[in-house]
N, CA, C and O atoms as CSV, one atom per row, in Angstrom:
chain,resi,resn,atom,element,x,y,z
A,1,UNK,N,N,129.652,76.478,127.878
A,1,UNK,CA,C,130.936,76.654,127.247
A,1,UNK,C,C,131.995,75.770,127.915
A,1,UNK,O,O,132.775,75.124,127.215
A,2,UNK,N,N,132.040,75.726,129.221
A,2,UNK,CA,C,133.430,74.885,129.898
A,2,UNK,C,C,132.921,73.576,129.895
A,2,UNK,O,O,133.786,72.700,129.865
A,3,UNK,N,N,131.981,73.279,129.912
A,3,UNK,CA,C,131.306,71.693,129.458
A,3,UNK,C,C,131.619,71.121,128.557
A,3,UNK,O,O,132.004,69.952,128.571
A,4,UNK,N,N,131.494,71.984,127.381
A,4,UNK,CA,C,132.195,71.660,126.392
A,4,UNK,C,C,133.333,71.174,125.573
A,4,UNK,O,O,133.660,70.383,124.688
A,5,UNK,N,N,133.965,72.592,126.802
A,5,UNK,CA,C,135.748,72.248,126.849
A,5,UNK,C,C,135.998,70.724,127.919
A,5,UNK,O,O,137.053,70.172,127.608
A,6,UNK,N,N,135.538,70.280,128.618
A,6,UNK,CA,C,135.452,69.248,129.509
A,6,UNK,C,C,134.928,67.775,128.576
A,6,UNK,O,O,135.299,66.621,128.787
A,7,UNK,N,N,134.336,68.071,127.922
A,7,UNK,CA,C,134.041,67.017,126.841
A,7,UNK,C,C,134.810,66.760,125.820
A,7,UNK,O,O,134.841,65.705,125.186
A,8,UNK,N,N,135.724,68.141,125.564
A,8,UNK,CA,C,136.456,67.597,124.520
A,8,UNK,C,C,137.594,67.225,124.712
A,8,UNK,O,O,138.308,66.642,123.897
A,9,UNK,N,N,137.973,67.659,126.265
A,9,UNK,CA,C,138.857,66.428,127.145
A,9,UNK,C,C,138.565,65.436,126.790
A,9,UNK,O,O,139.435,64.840,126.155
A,10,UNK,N,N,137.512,64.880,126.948
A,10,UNK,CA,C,137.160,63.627,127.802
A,10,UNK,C,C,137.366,62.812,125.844
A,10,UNK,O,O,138.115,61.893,125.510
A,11,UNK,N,N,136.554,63.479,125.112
A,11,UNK,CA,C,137.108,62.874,123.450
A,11,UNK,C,C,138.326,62.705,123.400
A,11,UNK,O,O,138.823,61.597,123.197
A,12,UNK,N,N,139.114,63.948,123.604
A,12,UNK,CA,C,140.779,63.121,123.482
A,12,UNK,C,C,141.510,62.238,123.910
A,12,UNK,O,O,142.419,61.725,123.257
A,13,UNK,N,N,141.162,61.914,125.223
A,13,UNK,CA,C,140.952,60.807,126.450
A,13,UNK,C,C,141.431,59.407,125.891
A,13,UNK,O,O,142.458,58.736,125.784
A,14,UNK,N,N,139.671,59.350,125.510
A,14,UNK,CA,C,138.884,58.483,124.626
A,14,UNK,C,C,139.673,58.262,123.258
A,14,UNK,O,O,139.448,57.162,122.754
A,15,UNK,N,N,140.309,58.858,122.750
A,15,UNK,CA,C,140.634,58.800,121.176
A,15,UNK,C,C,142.122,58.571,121.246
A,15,UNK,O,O,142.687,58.422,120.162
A,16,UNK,N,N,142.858,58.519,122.353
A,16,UNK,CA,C,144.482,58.477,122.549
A,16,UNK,C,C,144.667,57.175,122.630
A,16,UNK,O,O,143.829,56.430,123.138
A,17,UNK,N,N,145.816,56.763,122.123
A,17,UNK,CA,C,146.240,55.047,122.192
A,17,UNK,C,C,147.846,55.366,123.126
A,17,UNK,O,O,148.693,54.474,123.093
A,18,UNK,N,N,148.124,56.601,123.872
A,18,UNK,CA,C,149.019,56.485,124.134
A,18,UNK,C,C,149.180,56.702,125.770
A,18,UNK,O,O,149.031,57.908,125.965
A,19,UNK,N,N,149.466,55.904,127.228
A,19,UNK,CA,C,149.436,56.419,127.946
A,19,UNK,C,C,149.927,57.703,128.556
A,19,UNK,O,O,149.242,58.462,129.242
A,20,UNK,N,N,151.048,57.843,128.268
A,20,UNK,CA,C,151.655,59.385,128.240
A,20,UNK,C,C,150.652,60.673,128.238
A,20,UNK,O,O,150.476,61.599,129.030
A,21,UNK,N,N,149.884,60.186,126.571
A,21,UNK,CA,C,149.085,61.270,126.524
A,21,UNK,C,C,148.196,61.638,127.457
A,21,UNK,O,O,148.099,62.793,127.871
A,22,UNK,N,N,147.134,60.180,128.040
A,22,UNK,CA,C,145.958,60.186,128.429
A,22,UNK,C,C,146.678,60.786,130.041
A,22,UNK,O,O,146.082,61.639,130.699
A,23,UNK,N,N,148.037,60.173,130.505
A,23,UNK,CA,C,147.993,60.997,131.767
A,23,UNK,C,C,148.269,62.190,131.891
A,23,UNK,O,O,148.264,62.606,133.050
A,24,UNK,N,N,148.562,63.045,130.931
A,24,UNK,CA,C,148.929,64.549,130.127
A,24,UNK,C,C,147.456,65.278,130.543
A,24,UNK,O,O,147.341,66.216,131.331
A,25,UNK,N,N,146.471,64.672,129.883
A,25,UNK,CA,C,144.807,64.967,129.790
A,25,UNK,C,C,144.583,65.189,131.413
A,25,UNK,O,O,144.389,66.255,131.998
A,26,UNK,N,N,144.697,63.438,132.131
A,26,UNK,CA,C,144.368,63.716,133.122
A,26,UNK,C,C,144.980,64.530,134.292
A,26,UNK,O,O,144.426,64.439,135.388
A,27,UNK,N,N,145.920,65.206,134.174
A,27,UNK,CA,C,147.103,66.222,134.963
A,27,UNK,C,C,145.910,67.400,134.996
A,27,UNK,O,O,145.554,68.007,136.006
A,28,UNK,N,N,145.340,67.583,133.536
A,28,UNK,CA,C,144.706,69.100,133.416
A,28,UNK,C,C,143.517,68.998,134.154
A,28,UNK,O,O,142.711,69.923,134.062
A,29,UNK,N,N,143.255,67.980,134.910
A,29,UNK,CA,C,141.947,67.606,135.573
A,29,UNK,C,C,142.486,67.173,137.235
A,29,UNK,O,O,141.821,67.395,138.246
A,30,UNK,N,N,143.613,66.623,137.205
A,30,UNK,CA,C,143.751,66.518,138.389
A,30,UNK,C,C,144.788,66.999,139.635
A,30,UNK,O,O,144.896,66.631,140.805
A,31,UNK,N,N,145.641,68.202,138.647
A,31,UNK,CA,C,146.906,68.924,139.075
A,31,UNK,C,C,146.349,69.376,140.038
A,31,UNK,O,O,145.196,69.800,139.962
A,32,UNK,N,N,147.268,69.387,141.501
A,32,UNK,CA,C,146.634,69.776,142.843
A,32,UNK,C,C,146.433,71.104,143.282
A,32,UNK,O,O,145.744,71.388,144.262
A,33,UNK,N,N,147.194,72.156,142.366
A,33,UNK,CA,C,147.036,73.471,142.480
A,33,UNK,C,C,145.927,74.242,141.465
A,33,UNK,O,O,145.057,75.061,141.762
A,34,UNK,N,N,146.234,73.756,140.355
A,34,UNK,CA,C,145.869,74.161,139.034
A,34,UNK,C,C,144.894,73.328,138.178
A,34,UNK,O,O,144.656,73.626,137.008
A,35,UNK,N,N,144.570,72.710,138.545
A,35,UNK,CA,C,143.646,71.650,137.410
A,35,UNK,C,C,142.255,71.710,137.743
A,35,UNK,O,O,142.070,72.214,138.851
A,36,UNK,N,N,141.433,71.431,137.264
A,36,UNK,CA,C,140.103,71.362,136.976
A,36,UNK,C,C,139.310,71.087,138.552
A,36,UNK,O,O,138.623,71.919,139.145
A,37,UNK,N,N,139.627,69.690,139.011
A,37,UNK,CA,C,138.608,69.631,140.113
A,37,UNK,C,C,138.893,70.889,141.285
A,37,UNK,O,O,137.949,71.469,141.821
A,38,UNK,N,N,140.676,71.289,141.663
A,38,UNK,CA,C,140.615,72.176,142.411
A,38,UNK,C,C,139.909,74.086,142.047
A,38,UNK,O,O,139.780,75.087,142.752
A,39,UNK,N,N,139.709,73.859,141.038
A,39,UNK,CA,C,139.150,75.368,139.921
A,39,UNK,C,C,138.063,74.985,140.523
A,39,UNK,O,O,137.723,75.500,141.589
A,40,UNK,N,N,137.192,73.798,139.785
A,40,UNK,CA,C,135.856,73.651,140.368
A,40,UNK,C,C,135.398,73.902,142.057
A,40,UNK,O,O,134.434,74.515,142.515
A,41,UNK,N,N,136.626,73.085,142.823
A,41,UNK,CA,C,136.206,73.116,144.474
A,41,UNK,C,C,136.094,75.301,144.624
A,41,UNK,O,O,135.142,75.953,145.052
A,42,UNK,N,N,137.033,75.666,144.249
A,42,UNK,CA,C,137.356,77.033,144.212
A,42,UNK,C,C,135.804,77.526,143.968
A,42,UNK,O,O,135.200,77.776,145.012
A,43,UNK,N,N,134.975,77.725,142.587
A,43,UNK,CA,C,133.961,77.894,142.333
A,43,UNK,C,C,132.837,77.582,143.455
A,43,UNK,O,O,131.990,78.415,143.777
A,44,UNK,N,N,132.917,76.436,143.947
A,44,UNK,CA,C,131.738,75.898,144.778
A,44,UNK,C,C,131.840,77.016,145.985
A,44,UNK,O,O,130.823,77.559,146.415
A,45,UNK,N,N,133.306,77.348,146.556
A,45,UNK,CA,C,133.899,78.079,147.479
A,45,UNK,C,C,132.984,79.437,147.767
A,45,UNK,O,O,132.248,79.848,148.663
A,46,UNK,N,N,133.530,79.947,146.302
A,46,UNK,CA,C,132.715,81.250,146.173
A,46,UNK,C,C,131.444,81.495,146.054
A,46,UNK,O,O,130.978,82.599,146.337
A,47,UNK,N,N,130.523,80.226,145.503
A,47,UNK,CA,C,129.344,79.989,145.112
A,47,UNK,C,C,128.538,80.084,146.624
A,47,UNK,O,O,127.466,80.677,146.743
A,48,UNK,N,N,129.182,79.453,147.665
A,48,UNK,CA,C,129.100,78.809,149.326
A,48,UNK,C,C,128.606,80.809,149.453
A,48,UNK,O,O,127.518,81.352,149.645
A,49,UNK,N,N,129.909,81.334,149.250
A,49,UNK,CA,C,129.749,82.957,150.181
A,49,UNK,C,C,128.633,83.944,149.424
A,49,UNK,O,O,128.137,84.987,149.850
A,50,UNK,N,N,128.444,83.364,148.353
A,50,UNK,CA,C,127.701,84.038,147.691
A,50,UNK,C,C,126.272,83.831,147.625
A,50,UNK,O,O,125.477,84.520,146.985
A,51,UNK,N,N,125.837,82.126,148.837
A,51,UNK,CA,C,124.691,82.102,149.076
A,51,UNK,C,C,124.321,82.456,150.434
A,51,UNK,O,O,123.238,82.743,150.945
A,52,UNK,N,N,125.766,82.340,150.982
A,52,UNK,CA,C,125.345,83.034,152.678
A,52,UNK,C,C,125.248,84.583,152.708
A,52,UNK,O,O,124.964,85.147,153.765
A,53,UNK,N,N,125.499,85.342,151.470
A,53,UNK,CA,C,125.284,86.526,151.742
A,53,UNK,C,C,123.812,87.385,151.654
A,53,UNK,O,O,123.455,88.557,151.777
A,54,UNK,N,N,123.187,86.071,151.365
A,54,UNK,CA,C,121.266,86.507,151.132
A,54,UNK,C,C,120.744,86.165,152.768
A,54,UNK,O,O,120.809,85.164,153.480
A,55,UNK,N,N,120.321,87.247,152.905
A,55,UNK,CA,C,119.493,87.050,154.721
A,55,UNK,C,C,118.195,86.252,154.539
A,55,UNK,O,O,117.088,86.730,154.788
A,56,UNK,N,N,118.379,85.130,154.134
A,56,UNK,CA,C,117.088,83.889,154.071
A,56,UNK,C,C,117.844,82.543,154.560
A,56,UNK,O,O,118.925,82.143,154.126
A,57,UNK,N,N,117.194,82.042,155.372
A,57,UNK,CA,C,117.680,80.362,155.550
A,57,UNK,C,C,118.168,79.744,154.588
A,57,UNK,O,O,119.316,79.314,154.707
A,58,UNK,N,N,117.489,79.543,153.461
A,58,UNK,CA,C,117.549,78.593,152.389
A,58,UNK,C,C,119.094,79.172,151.878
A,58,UNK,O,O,119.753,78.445,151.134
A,59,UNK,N,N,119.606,80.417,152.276
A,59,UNK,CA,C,121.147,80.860,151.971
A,59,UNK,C,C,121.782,80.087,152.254
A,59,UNK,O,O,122.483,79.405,151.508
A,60,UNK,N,N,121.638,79.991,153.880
A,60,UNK,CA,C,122.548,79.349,155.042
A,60,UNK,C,C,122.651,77.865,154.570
A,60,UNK,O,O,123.661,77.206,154.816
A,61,UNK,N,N,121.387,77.252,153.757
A,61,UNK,CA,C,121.253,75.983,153.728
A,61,UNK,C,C,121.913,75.592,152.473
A,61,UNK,O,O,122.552,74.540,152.505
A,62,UNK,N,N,121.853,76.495,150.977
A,62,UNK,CA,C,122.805,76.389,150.581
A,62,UNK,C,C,124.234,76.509,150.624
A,62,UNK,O,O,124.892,75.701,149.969
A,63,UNK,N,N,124.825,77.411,151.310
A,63,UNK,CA,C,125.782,77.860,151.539
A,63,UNK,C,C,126.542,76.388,152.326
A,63,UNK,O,O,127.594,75.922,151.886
A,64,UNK,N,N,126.124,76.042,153.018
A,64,UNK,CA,C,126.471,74.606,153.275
A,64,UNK,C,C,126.170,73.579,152.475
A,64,UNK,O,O,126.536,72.662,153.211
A,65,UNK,N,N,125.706,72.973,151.348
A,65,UNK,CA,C,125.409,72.355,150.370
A,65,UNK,C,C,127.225,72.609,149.452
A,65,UNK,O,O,128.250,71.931,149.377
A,66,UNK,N,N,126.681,74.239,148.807
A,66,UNK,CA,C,128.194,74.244,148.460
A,66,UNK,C,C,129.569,74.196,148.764
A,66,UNK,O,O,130.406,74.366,147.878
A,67,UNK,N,N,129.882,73.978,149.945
A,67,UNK,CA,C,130.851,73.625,150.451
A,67,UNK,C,C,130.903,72.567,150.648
A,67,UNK,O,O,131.747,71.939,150.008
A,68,UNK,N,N,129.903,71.714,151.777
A,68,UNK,CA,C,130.137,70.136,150.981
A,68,UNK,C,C,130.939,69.686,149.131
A,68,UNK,O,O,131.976,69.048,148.949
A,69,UNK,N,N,130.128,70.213,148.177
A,69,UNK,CA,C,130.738,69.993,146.883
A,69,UNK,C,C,131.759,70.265,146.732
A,69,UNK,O,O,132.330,69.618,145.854
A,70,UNK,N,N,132.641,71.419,147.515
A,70,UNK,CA,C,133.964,71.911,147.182
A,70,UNK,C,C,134.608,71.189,148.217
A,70,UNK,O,O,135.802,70.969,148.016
A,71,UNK,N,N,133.985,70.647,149.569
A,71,UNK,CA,C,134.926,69.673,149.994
A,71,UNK,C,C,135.075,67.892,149.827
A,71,UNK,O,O,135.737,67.002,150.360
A,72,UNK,N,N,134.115,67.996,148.837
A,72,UNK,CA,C,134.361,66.407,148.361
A,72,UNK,C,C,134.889,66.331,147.134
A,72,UNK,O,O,135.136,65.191,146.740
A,73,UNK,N,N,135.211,67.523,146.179
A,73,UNK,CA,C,136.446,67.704,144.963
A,73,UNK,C,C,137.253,68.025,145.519
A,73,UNK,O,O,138.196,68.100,144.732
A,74,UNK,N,N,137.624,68.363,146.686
A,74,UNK,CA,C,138.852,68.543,147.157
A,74,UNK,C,C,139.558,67.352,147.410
A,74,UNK,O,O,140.727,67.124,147.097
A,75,UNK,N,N,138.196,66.060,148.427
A,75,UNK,CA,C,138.773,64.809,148.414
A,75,UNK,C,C,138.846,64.104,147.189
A,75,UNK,O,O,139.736,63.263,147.064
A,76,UNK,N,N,138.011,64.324,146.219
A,76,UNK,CA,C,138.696,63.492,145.442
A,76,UNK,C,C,139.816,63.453,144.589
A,76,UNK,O,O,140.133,62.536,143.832
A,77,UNK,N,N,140.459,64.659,144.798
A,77,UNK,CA,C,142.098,65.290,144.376
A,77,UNK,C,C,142.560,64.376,145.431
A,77,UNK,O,O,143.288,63.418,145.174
A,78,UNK,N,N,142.165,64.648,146.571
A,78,UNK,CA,C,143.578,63.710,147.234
A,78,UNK,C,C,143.684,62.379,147.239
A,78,UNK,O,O,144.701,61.733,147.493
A,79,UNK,N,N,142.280,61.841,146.866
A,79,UNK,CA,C,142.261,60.247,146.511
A,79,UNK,C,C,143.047,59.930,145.503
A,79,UNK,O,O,143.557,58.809,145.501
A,80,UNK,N,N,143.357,61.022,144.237
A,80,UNK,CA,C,143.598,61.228,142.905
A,80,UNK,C,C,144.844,61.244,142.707
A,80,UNK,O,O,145.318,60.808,141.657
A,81,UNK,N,N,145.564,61.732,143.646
A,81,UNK,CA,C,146.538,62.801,143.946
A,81,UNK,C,C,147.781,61.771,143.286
A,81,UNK,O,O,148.744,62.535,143.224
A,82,UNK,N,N,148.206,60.502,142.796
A,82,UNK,CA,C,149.022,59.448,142.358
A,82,UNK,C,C,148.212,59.267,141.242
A,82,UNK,O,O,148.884,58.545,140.505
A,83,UNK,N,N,147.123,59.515,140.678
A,83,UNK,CA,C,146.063,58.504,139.212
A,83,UNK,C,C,147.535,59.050,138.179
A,83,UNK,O,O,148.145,58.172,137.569
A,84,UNK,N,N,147.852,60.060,138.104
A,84,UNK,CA,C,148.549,60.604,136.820
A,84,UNK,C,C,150.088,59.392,136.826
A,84,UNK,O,O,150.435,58.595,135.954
A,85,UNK,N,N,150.543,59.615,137.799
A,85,UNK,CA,C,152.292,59.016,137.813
A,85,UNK,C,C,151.282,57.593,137.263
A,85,UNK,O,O,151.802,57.124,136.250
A,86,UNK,N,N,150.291,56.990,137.582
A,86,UNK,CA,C,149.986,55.619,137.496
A,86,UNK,C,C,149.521,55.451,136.480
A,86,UNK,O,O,149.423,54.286,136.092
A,87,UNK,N,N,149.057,56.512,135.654
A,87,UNK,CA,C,148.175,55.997,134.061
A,87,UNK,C,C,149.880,55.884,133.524
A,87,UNK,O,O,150.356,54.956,132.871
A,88,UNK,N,N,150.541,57.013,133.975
A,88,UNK,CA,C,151.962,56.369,132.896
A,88,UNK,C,C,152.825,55.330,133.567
A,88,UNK,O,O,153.843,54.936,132.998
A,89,UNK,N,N,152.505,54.913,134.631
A,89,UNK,CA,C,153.080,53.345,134.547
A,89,UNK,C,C,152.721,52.302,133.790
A,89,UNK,O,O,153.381,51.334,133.415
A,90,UNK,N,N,151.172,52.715,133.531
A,90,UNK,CA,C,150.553,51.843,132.490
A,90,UNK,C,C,151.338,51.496,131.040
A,90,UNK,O,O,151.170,50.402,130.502
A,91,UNK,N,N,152.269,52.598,130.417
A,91,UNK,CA,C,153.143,52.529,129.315
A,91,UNK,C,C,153.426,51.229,129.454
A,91,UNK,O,O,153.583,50.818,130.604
A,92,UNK,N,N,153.600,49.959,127.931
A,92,UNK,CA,C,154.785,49.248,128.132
A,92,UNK,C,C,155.779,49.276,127.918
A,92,UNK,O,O,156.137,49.740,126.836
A,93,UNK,N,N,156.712,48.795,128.845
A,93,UNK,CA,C,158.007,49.233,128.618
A,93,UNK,C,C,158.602,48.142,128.269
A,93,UNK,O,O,158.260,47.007,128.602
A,94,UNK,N,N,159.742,48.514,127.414
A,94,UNK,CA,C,160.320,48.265,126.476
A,94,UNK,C,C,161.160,46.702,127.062
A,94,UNK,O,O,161.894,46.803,128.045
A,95,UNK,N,N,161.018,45.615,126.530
A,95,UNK,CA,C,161.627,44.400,126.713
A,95,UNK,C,C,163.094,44.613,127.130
A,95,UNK,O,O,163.803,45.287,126.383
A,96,UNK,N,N,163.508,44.196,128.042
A,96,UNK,CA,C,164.555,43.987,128.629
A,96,UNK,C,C,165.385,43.089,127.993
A,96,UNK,O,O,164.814,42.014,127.809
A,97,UNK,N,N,166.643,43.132,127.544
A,97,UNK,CA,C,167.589,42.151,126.836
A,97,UNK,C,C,167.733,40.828,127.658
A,97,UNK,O,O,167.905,40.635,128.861
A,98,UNK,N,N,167.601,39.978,126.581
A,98,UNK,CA,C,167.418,38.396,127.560
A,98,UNK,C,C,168.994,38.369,127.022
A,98,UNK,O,O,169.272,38.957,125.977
A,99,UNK,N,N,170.003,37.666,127.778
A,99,UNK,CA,C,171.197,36.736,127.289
A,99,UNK,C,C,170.770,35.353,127.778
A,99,UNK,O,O,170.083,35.061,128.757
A,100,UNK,N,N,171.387,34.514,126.790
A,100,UNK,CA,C,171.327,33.329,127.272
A,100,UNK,C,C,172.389,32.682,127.104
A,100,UNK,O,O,173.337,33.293,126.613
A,101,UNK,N,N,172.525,31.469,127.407
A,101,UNK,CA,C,173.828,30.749,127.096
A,101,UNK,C,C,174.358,30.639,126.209
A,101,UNK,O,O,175.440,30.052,126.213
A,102,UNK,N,N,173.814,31.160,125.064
A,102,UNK,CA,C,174.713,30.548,123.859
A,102,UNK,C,C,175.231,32.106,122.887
A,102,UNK,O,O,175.627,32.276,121.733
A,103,UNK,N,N,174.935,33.163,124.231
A,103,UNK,CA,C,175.346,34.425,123.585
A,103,UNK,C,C,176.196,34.752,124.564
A,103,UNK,O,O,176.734,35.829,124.305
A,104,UNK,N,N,176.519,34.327,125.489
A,104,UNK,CA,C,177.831,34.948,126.568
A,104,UNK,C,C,178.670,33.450,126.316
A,104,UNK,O,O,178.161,32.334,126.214
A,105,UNK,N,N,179.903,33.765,126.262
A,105,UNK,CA,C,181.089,33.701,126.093
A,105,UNK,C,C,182.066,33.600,128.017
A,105,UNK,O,O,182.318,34.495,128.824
A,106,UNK,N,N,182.302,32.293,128.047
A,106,UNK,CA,C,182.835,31.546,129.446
A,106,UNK,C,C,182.176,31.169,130.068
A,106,UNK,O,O,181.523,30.293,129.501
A,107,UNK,N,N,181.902,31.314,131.038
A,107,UNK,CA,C,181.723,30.610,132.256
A,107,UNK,C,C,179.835,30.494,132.112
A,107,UNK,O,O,179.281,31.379,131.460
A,108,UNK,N,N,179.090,29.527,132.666
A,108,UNK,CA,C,178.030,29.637,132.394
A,108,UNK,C,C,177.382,30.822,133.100
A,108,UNK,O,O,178.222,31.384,133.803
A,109,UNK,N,N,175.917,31.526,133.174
A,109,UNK,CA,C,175.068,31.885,133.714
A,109,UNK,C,C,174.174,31.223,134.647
A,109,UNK,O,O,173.412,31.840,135.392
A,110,UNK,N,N,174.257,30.204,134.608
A,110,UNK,CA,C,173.247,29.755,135.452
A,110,UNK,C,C,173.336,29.629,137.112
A,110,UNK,O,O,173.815,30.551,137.772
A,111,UNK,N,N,172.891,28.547,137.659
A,111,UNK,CA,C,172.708,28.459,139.226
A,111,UNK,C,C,173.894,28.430,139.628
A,111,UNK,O,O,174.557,27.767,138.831
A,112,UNK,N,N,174.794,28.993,140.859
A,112,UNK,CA,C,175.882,28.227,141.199
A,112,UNK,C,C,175.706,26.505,141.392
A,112,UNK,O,O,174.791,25.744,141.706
A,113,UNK,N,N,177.082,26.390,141.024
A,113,UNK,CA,C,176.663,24.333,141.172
A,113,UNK,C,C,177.161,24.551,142.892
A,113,UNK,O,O,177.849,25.434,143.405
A,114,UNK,N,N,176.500,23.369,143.475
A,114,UNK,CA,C,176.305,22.603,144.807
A,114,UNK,C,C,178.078,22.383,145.267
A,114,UNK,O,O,178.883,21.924,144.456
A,115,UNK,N,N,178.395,22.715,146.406
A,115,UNK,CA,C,179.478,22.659,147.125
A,115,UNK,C,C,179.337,21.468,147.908
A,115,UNK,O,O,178.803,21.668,148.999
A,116,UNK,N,N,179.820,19.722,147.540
A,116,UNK,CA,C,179.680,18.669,148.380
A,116,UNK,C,C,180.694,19.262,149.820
A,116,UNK,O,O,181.732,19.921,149.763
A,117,UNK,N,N,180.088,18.843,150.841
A,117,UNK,CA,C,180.903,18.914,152.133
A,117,UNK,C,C,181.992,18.221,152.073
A,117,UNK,O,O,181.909,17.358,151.199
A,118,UNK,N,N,183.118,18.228,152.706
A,118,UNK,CA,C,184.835,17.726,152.703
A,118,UNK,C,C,184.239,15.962,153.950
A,118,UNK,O,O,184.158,16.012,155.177
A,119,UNK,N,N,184.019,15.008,153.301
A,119,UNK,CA,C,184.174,13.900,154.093
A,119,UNK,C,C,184.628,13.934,155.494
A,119,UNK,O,O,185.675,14.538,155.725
A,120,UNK,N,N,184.023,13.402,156.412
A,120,UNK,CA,C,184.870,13.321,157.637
A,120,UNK,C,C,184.325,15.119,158.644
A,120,UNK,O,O,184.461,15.607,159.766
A,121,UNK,N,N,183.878,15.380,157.687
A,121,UNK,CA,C,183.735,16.955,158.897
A,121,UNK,C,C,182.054,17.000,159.286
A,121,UNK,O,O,181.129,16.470,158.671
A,122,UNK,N,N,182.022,17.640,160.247
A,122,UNK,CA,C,180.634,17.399,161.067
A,122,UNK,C,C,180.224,18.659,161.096
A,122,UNK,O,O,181.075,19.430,161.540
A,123,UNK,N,N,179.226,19.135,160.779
A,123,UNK,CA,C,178.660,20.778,161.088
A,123,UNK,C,C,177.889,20.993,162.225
A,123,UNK,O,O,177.471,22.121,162.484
């Protein structure tokens, strides 16, 4: 069932022409409190206590397995932790007004002109 729902993320993703949106999508996957990979690390968490609570090795051995998984979705939130602000930098933004010379009115725009030195003076 949540696979599902995770896929049909990943279709809308896929099917958006708008960055806004797609970093909208990816927020619900990568929000540091609330989003998907930290839910998942959470799961692995509980999954961890729930294999150390069987009195067999192979507990202990999972039980460390799952925590590894919940501590490498944890890192990859913090690798992550900027992807969202950056898919919407991806937006283009909107052309900046050019003026040019023949739309401003006095004095030119361009380079200051060159200040010749006063004859006779030594720097």
């Amino acid at each position: 069932m949540y696979g599902r729902q995770v896929l049909a993320l990943t279709d809308q993703l896929n099917g958006t022409t708008s960055y806004e949106h797609a970093a909208a999508l990816a927020e619900q996957v990568l929000e540091p409190t609330d989003g998907l990979l930290e839910r998942l690390a959470e799961f692995f968490e509980a999954a961890a206590e729930k294999a150390k609570e069987a009195d067999h090795d192979d507990g202990f051995d999972l039980h460390y397995d799952l925590e590894d998984a919940a501590s490498t979705l944890r890192g990859l939130g913090e690798d992550l932790h900027v992807a969202v602000d950056r898919m919407r930098a991806l937006a283009p933004r909107s052309p900046a007004r050019q003026t040019t010379k023949a739309t401003v009115s006095g004095s030119s725009i361009g380079l200051p002109t060159a200040v010749l030195p006063t004859p006779g003076r030594i720097r």
